[in-house]
MIBA-744928 format. One line per field, with one value per residue (C-alpha): residue number from 1; chain; x, y, z. Coordinates in nm, 3 decimals. Layout:
MIBA-744928
resi	c(NUM; ...)
chain	c(A; ...)
u	c(X; ...)
v	c(Y; ...)
w	c(Z; ...)
This chain:
MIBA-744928
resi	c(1; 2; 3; 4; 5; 6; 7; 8; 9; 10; 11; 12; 13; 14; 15; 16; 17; 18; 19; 20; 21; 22; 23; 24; 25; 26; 27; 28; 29; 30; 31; 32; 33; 34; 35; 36; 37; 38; 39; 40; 41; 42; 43; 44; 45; 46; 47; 48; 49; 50; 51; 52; 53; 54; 55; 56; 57; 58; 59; 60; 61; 62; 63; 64; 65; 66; 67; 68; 69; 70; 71; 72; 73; 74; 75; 76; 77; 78; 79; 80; 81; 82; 83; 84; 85; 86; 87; 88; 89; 90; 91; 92; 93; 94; 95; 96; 97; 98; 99; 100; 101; 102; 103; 104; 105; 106; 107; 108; 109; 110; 111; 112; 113; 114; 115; 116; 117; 118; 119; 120; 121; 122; 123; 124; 125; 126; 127; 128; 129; 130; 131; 132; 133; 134; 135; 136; 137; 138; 139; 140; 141; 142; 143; 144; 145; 146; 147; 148; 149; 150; 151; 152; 153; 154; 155; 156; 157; 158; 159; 160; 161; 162; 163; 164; 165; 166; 167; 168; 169; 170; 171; 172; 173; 174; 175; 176)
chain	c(A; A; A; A; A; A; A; A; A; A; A; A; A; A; A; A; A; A; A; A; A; A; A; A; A; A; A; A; A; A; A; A; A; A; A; A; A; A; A; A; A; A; A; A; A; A; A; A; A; A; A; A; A; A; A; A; A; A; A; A; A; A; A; A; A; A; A; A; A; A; A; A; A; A; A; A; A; A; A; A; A; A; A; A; A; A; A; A; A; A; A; A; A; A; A; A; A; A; A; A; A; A; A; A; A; A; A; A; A; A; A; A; A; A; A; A; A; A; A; A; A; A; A; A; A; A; A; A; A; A; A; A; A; A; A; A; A; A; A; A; A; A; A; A; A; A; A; A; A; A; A; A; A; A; A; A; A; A; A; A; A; A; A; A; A; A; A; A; A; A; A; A; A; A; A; A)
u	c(0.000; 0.237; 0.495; 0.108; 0.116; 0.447; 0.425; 0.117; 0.323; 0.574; 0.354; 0.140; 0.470; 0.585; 0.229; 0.157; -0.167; -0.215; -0.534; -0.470; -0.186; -0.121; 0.153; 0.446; 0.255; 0.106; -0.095; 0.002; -0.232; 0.015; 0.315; 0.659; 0.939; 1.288; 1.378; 1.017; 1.110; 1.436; 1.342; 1.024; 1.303; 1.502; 1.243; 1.142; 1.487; 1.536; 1.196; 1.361; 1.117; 1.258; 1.099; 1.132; 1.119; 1.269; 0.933; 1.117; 1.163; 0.808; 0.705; 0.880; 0.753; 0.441; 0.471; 0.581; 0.321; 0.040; 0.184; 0.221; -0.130; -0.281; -0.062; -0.082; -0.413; -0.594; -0.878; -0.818; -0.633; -0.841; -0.849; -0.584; -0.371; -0.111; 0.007; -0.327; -0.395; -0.079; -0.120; -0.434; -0.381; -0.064; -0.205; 0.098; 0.188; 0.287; 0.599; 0.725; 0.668; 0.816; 1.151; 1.173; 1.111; 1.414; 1.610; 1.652; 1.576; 1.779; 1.489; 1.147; 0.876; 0.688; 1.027; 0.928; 0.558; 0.633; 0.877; 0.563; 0.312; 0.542; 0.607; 0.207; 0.219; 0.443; 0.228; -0.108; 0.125; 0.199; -0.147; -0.278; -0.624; -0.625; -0.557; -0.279; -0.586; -0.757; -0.415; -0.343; -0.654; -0.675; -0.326; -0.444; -0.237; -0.335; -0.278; -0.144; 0.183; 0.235; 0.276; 0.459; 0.690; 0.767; 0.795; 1.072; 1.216; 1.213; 1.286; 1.451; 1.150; 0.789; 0.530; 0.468; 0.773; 0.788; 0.463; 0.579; 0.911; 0.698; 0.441; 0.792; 0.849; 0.579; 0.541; 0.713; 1.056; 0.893; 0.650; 0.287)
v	c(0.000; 0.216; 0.176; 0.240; 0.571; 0.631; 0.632; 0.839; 1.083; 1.048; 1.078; 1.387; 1.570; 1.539; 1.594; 1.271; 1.129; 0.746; 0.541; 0.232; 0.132; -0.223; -0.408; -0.360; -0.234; 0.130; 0.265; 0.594; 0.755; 0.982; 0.890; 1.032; 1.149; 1.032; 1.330; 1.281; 0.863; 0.965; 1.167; 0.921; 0.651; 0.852; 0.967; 0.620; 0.482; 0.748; 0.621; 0.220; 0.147; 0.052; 0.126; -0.145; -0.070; -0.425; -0.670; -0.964; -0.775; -0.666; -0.991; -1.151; -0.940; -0.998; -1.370; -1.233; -1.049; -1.302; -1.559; -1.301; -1.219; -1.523; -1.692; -1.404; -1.185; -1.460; -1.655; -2.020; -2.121; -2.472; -2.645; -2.367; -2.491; -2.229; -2.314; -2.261; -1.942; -1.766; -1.825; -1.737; -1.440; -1.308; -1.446; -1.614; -1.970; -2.141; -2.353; -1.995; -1.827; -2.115; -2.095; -1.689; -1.725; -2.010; -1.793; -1.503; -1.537; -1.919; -2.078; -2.266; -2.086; -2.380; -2.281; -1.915; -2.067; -2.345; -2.078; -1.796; -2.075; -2.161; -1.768; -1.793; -2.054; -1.905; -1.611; -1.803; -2.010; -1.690; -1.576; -1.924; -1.893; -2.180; -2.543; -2.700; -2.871; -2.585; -2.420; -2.735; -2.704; -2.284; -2.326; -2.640; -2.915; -3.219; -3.330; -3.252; -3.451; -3.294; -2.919; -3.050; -3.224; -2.919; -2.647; -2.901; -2.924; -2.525; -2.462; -2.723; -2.765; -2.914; -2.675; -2.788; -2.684; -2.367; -2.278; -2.347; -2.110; -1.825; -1.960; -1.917; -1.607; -1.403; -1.522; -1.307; -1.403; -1.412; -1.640; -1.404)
w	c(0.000; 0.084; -0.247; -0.416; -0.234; -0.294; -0.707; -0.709; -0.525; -0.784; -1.059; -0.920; -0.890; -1.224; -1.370; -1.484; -1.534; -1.435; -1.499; -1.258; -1.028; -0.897; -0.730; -0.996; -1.250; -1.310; -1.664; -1.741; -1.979; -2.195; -2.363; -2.161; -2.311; -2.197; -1.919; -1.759; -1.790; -1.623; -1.341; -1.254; -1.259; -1.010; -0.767; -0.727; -0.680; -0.377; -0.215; -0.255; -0.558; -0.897; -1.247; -1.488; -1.856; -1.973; -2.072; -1.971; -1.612; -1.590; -1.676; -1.376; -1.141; -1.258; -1.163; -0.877; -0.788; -0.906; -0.666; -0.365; -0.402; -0.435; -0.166; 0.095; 0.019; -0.137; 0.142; -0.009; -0.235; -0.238; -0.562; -0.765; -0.989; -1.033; -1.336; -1.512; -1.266; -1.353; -1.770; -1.771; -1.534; -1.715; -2.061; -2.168; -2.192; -1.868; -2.032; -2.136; -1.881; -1.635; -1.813; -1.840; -1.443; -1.420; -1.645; -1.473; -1.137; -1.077; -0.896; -1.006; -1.022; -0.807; -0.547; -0.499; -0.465; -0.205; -0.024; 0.018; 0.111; 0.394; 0.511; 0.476; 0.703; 0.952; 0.942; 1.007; 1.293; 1.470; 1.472; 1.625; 1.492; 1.284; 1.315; 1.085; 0.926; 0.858; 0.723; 0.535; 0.378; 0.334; 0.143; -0.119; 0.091; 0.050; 0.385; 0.716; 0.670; 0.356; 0.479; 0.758; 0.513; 0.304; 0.607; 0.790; 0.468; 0.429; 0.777; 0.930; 1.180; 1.210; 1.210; 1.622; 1.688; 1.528; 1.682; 2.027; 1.968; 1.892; 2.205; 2.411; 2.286; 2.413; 2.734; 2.946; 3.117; 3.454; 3.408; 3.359)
């Protein structure tokens, strides 16, 4: 929300006009010329955003993006099958798009999925409102054993464990 604020800023400063703006994307309606392109390039670099202008770029963080939404903002995931999700989302084949990801970033793009379901996880740990069931289930497990599986493998603990670390954490040294 706040990099959202941040380019609207940005682009209200240098009188730009901007239809809609998304995570990693933004329409602006007029064509800019290179010094407006430059200095919009700039601001954001100050604030710690970066403007892409390279498709293959823009198209990665547009995986990116699709994935971080789903996995994080999404409230099930139940029955998605990313693959399909993401080409039909980003309307470009899935094959391609898989190898672009591989390409330039050095991981799978079913890595960066399994490694945000698992900081979902964490997340929805911390909180304690759910059961591991009900997680496994919210973020399309299809068991138990398997999330447990692929956080130990991604952490180096069991979910239990990790739970009780953070349960450890906030109780107070003395005891209340």
């Amino acid at each position: 929300m706040r990099c959202k604020m941040v380019v609207k800023s940005e682009l209200d400063k240098l009188g730009l006009h901007y239809g809609k703006i998304e995570l990693g994307e933004v329409e602006i309606m007029e064509n800019i010329n290179e010094e407006q392109f430059d200095q919009l390039k700039y601001r954001l670099l100050q604030s710690g955003l970066e403007l892409m202008d390279n498709q293959k770029s823009i198209l990665i963080e547009r995986i990116k993006n699709t994935i971080v939404e789903k996995v994080h903002y999404s409230n099930e995931l139940s029955g998605i099958i990313f693959s399909e999700y993401i080409s039909d989302k980003l309307k470009h084949d899935y094959n391609y798009l898989a190898s672009l990801f591989s390409e330039v970033t050095g991981i799978t793009i079913e890595h960066f999925i399994i490694s945000h379901k698992i900081e979902r996880v964490k997340e929805l740990l911390i909180y304690d409102e759910l059961s591991l069931t009900e997680i496994s289930y919210k973020l399309n497990y299809s068991s138990v054993s398997h999330l447990s599986n692929q956080f130990k493998k991604v952490t180096g603990l069991n979910p239990t464990f990790f739970k009780s670390l953070r349960m450890k954490r906030v109780t107070p040294p003395d005891g209340r």
